[in-house]
C-alpha positions as CSV (number, residue, x, y, z in Angstrom):
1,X,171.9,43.5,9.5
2,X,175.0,42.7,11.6
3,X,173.8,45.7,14.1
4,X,170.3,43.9,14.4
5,X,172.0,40.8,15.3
6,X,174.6,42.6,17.6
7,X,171.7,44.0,19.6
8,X,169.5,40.9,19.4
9,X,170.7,39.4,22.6
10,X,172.7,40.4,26.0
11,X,174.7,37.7,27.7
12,X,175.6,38.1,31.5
13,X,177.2,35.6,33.6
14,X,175.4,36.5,36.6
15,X,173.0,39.1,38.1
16,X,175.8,40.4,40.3
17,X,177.6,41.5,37.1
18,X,180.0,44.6,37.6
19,X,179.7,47.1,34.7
20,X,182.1,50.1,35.7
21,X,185.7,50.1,36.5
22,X,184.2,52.3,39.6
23,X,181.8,48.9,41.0
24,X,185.5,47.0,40.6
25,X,187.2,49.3,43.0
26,X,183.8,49.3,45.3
27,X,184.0,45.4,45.0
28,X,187.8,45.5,46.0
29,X,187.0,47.7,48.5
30,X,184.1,45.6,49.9
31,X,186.5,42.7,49.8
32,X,188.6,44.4,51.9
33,X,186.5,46.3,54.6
34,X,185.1,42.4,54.9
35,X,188.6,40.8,55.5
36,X,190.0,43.7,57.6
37,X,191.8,41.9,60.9
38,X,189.6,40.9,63.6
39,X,187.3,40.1,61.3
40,X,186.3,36.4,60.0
41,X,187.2,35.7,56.3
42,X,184.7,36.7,54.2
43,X,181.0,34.5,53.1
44,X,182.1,34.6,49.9
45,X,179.3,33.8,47.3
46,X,179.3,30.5,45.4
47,X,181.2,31.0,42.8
48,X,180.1,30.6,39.5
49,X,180.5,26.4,38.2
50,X,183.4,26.1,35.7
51,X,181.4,24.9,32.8
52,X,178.2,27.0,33.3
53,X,175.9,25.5,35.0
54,X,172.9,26.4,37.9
55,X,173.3,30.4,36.5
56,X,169.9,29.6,36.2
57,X,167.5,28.5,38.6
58,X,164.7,26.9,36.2
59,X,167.0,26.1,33.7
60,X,170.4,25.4,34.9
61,X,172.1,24.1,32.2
62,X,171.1,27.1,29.8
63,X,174.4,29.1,29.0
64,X,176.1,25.7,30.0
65,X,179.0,23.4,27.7
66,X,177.7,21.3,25.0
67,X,174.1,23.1,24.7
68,X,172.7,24.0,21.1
69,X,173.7,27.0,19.1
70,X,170.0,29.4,19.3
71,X,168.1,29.8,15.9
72,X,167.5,33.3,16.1
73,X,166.5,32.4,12.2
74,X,165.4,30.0,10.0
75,X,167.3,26.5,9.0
76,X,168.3,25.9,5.5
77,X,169.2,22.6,4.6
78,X,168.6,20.9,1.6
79,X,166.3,18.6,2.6
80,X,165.7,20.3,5.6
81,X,167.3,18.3,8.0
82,X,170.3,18.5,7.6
83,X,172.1,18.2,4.3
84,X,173.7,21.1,3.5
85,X,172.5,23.4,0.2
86,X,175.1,23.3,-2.9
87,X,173.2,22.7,-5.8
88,X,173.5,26.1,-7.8
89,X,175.5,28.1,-5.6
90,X,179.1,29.0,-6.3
91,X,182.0,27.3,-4.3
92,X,183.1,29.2,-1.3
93,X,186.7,29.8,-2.7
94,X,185.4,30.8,-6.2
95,X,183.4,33.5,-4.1
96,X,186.2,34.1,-1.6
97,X,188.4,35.2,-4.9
98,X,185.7,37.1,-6.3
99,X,184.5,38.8,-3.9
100,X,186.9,38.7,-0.9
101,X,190.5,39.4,-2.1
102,X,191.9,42.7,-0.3
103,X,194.3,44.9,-2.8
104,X,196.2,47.0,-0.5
105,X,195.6,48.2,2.9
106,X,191.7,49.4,3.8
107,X,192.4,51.4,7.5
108,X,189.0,51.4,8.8
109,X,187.6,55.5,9.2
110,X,186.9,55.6,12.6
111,X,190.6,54.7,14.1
112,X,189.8,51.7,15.8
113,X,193.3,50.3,16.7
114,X,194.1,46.1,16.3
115,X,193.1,45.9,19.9
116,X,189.4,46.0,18.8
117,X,190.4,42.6,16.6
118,X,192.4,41.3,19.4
119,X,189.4,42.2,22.3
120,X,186.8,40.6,19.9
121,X,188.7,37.3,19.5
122,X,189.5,36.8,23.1
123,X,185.6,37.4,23.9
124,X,184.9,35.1,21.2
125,X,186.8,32.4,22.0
126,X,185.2,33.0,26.3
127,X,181.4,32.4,24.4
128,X,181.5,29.9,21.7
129,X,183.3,26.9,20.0
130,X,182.1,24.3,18.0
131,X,184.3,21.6,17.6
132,X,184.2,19.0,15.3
133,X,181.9,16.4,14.8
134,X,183.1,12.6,15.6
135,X,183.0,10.3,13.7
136,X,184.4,12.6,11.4
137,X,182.3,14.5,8.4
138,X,183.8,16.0,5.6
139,X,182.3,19.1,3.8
140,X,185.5,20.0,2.0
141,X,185.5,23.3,-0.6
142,X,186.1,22.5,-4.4
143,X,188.7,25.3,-5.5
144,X,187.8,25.9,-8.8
145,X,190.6,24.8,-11.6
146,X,193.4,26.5,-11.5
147,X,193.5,28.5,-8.5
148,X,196.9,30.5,-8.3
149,X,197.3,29.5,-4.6
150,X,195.6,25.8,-3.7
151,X,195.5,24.6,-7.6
152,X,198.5,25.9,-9.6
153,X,198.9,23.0,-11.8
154,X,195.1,23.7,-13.2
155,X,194.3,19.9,-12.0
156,X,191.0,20.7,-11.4
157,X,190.7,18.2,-8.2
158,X,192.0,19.9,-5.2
159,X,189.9,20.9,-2.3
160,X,190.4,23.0,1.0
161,X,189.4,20.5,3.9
162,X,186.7,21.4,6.4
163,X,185.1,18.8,9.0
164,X,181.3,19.0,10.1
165,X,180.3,20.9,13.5
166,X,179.4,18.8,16.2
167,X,175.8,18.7,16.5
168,X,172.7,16.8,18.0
169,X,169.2,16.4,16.2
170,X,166.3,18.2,18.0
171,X,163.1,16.9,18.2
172,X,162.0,17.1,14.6
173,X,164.9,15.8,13.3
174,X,167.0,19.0,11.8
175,X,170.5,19.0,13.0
176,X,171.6,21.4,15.7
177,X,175.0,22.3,16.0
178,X,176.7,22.3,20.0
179,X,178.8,24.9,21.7
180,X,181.6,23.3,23.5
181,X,182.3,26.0,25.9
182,X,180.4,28.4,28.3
183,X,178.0,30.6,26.4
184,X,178.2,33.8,29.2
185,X,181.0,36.1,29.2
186,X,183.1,34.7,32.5
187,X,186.5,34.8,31.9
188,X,186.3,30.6,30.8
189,X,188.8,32.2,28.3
190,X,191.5,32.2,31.0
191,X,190.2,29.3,33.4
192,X,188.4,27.0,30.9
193,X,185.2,25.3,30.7
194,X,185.4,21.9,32.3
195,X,187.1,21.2,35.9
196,X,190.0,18.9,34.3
197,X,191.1,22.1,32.3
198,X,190.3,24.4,35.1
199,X,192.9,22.6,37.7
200,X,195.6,22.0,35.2
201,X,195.4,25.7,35.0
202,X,196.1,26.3,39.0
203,X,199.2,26.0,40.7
204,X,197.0,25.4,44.3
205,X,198.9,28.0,46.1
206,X,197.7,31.5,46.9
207,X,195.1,31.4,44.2
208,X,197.6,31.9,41.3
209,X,197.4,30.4,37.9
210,X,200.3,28.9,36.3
211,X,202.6,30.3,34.7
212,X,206.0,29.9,32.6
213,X,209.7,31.4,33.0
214,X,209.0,35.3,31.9
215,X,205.4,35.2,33.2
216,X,204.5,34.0,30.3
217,X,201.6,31.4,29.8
218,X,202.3,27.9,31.1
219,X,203.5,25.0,29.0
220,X,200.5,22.3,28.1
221,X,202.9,19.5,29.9
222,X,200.2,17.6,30.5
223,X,198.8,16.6,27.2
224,X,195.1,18.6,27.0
225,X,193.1,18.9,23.8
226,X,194.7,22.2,22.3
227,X,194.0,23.8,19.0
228,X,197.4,23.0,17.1
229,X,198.0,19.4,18.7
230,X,199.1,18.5,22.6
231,X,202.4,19.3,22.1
232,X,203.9,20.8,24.8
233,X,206.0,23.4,23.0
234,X,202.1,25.3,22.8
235,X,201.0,27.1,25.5
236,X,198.1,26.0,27.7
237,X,195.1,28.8,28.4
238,X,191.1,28.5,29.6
239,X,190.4,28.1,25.8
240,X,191.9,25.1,23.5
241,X,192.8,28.5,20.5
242,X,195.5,30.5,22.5
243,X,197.9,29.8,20.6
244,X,196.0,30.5,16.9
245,X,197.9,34.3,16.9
246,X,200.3,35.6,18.8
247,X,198.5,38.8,19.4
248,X,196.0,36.8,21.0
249,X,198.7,34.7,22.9
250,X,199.5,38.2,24.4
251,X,196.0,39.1,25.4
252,X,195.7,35.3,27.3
253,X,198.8,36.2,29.1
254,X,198.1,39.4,30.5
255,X,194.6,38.4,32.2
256,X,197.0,35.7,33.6
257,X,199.0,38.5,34.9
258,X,195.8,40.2,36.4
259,X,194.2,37.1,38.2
260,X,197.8,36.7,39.9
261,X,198.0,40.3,41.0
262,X,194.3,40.4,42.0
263,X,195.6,37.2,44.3
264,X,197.9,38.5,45.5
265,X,196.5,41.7,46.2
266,X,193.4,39.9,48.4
267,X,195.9,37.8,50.5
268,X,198.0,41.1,51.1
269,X,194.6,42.6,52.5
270,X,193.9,39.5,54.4
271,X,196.5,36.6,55.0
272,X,194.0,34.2,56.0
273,X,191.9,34.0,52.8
274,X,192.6,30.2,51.4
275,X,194.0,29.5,47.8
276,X,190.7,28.4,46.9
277,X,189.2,32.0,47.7
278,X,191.8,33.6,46.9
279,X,191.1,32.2,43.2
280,X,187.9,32.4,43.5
281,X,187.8,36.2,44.4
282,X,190.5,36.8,42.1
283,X,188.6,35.1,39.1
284,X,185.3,36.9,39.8
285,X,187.0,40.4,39.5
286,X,188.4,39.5,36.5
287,X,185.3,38.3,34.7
288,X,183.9,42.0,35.8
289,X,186.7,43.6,34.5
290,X,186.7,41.4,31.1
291,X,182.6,42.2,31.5
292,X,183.3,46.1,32.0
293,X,185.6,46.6,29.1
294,X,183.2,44.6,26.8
295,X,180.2,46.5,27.1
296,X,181.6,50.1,28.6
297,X,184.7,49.9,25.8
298,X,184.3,47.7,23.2
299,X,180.6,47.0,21.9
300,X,180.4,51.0,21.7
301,X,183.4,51.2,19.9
302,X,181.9,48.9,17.2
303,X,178.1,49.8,17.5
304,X,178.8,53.6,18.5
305,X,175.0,54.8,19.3
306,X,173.3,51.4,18.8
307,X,175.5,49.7,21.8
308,X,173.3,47.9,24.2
309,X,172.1,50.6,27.1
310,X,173.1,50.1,30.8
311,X,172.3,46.8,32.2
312,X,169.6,47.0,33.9
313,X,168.6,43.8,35.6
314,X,168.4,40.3,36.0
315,X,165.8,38.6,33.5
316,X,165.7,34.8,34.1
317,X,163.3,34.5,31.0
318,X,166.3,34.9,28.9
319,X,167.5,32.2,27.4
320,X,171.8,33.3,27.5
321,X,172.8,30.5,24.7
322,X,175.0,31.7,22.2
323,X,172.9,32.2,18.6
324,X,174.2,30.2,15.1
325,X,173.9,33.0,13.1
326,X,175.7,35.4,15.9
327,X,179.0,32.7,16.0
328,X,178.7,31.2,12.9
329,X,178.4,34.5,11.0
330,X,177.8,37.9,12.3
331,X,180.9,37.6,15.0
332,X,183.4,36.8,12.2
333,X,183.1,40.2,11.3
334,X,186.9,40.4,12.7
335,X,188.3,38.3,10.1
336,X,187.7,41.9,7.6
337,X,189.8,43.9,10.2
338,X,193.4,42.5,10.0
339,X,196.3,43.6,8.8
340,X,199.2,42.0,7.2
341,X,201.8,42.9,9.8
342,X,202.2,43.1,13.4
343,X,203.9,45.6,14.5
344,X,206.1,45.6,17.6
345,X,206.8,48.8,19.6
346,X,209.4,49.3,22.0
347,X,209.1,51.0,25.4
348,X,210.7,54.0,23.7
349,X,207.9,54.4,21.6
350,X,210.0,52.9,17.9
351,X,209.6,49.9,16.1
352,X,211.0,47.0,18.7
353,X,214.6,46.1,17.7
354,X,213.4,42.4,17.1
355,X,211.1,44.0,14.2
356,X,207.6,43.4,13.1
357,X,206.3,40.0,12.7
358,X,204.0,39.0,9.3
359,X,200.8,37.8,10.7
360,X,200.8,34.8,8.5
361,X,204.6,34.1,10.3
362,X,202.0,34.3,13.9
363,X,200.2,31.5,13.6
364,X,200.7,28.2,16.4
365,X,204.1,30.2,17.0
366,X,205.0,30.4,20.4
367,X,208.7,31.0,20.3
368,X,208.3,34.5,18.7
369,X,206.6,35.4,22.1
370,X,209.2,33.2,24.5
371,X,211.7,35.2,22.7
372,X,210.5,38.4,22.6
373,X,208.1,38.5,25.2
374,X,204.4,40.5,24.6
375,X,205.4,43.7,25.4
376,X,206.2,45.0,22.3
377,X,203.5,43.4,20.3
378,X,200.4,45.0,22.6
379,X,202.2,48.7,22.3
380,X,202.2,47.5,18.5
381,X,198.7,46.8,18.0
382,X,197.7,50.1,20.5
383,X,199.2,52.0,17.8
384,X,198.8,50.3,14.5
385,X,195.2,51.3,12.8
386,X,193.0,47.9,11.9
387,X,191.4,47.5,8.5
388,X,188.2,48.2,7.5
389,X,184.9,46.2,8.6
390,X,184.0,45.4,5.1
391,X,183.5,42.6,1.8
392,X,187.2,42.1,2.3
393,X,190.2,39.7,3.7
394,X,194.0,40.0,3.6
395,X,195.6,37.3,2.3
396,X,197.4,36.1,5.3
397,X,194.5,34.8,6.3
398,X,193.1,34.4,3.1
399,X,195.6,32.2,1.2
400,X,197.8,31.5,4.4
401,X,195.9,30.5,7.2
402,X,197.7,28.6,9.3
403,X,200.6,27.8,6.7
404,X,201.2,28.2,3.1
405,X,198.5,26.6,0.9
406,X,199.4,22.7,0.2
407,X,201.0,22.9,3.5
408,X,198.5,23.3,5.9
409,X,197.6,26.7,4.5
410,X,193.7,27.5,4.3
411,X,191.3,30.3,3.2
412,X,189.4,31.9,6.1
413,X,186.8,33.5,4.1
414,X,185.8,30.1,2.1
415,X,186.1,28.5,5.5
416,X,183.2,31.2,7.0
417,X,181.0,31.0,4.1
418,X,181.6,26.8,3.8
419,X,180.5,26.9,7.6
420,X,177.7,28.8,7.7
421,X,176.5,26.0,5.0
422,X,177.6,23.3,7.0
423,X,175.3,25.2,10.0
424,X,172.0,25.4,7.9
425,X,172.2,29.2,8.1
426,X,169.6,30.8,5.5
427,X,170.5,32.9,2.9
428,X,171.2,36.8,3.2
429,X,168.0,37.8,2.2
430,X,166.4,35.1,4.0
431,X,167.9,36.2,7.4
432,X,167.0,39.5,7.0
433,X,162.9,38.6,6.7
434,X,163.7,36.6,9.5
435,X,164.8,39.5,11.7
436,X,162.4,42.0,10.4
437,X,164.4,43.5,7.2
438,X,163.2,44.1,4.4
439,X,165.0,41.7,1.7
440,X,166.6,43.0,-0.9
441,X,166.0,42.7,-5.0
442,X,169.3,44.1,-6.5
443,X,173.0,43.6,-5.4
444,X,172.9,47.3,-5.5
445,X,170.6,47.5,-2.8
446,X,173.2,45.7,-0.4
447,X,176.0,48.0,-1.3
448,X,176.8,51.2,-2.9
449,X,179.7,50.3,-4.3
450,X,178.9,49.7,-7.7
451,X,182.2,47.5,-8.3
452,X,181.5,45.1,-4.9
453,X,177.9,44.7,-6.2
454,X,179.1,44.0,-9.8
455,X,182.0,41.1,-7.8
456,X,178.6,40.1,-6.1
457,X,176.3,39.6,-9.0
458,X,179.1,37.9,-11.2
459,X,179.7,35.1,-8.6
460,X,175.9,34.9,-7.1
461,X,173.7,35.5,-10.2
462,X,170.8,35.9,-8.2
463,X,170.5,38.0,-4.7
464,X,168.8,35.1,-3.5
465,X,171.9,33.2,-3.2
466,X,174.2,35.5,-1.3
467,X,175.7,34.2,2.2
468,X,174.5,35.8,4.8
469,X,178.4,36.2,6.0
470,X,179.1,37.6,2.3
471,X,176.0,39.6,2.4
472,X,176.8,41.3,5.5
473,X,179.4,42.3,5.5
474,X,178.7,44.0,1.8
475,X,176.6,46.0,3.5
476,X,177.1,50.0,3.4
């Protein structure tokens, strides 16, 4: 099912998209024949708007900040508006502990290294957030009595918090959650999705981006919305989560990097290019790079023969909005592929002398990479094998999200599962009638592991009432 909903859609941020690393040197090189001395400065094209819109002609705010997550399926809700379903289902932690808790280390079988993880959140966090709703709604996760981790006293009233989506209600009434950012893949990872974020990002000279001492990510001095607070001890990026891991701090900082080379590299080719296209040509070559490497590298790493085919054209009948069940569930396949260390690799090809770094130490933690810089932990996570996709989470992120539980700490799994409740998404079964599966009559029939489908069938009782994010990732 996750493959079906993996190949459902194909996003593009433009018709002029670059798919090969060979169009970006052709590209450079048109860039350059244009701006060659004695020529004018080039007609560059209007570049793409920051938060996504006129991609479209008909329907320019499609793909755009704060549009509505697609229904690719049906919406379940309790009343069928938007109340979400509890009654007779399981609490998302008692099925996280059933179900989700990882025993050792699962290396996935195809040798798919942590940069797949890594690559997956960066183009994640470049298509979709949903932010919380305001005023405030909370949907908060009963943790059954006694929970070693979040209820060790047995007091039978703790909870893991978890605020409502932001949403709108469409036309009859059912509430429809929003995605805060861009929907296409272009780069609004790096330079953001709204113009405030998009200039705090820029120093205004020779098209470069910010940056901090070591070439490191800037500082967020002025106060933006950031995941983690507006401290300025957190770095500032295109998206408000750079600083969730520090893997994915890394990734932020070396397209950064890129965008000031690329800059750089145009105005050595022709000095009278402006900052402003200077930027702009720099930040179109690196949304076809980031482009290139997702559907050339990445999605047929994952998806091997069932990877989307070349792209093939322009088609401004599709709608590019980013689908619930795609963000909300499928796309948090990730979550099943982490391991409980970093590792950190010096240039000599050994463990760094600084060491590795626990994952669940890597959270809203700058200072390990203002320290230690990000060297080490890419050549880490180019070596280091990433778990399985499967049923199962580590417990860094599992008991430790974020900080130890009681102190911040939180359950990603119960937070997925809680979420696609919050989001109306149907059940397992359901979404697989809606796209075209058969559905399923035993927990057997979801996997063939006979002691996952017994976990399943002692938390669900009925294979009606599996989460979709649960249920796929059970799959064989």
């Amino acid at each position: 099912m996750l493959r079906a909903l993996f190949s459902a859609k194909r996003r593009t941020s433009r018709k002029s998209v670059l798919t090969s690393s060979a169009e970006i040197f052709e590209e450079r090189q048109m860039l350059s024949a244009s701006t060659s001395l004695g020529n004018p400065p080039p007609n560059i094209e209007a570049p793409p708007a920051i938060d996504g819109t006129g991609n479209n002609q008909l329907n320019p705010d499609w793909g755009s900040t704060g549009e509505q997550l697609l229904r690719l399926t049906s919406v379940d809700y309790t009343d069928g508006l938007g109340t979400p379903k509890s009654d007779g289902l399981p609490s998302a932690r008692e099925i996280s502990n059933t179900v989700s808790a990882q025993d050792g280390l699962i290396y996935n079988d195809r040798f798919l290294t942590d940069y797949v993880w890594i690559w997956g959140q960066f183009i994640d966090h470049d298509i979709d957030l949903s932010d919380a709703a305001d005023p405030a709604e909370s949907f908060d996760i009963e943790v059954p009595t006694g929970d070693p981790y979040f209820d060790p006293f047995g007091t039978g009233t703790q909870t893991i918090g978890l605020t409502r989506s932001d949403y709108e209600v469409d036309s009859e009434g059912v509430r429809q959650q929003l995605n805060s950012i861009t929907a296409f893949l272009d780069g609004s990872v790096v330079y953001g999705s709204d113009q405030e974020r998009a200039d705090a990002l820029r120093t205004f000279e020779g098209g470069h981006l910010k940056t901090s001492d070591g070439n490191l990510l800037p500082f967020n001095t002025e106060g933006l919305d950031n995941a983690g607070g507006p401290s300025d001890s957190l770095f500032l990026a295109g998206d408000v989560r750079a600083n969730e891991n520090v893997l994915l701090t890394s990734m932020q900082t070396i397209w950064v990097r890129e965008h000031n080379r690329i800059a750089d590299e145009l105005a050595r080719q022709d000095p009278r290019l402006s900052d402003e296209q200077l930027y702009q040509g720099a930040r179109r070559i690196v949304t076809a790079e980031i482009q290139a490497i997702t559907y050339n590298e990445f999605l047929p790493a994952l998806l091997g023969s069932q990877a989307p085919g070349r792209y093939e054209g322009y088609d401004p009948t599709v709608d590019p909005g980013i689908a619930n069940i795609f963000s909300t569930a499928a796309y948090r396949f990730g979550h099943s592929m982490l391991s409980s260390t970093l590792q950190r690799v010096g240039s000599d090809g050994n463990e760094a002398a600084e060491g590795d770094l626990e994952l669940k130490n890597g959270f809203f933690n700058p200072s390990e990479v203002v320290n230690y810089g990000v060297d080490s932990l890419l050549r880490g996570a180019a070596t280091q094998l990433a778990q399985e996709v499967d049923a199962y989470v580590i417990d860094d992120i599992r008991n430790f999200l974020f900080g130890p539980p009681g102190s911040g700490g939180l359950d990603l799994a119960s937070l997925n599962i809680q979420r696609g409740r919050d989001h109306g998404l149907p059940s397992y079964n359901q979404a697989r009638l809606d796209l075209g599966l058969e559905a399923v009559t035993s927990f057997d029939q979801i996997t063939s592991d006979s002691e996952l489908a017994a976990k399943l069938e002692a938390v669900y009782g009925s294979v009606d009432n599996v989460d979709v994010w649960v249920g796929g990732l059970a799959e064989d």
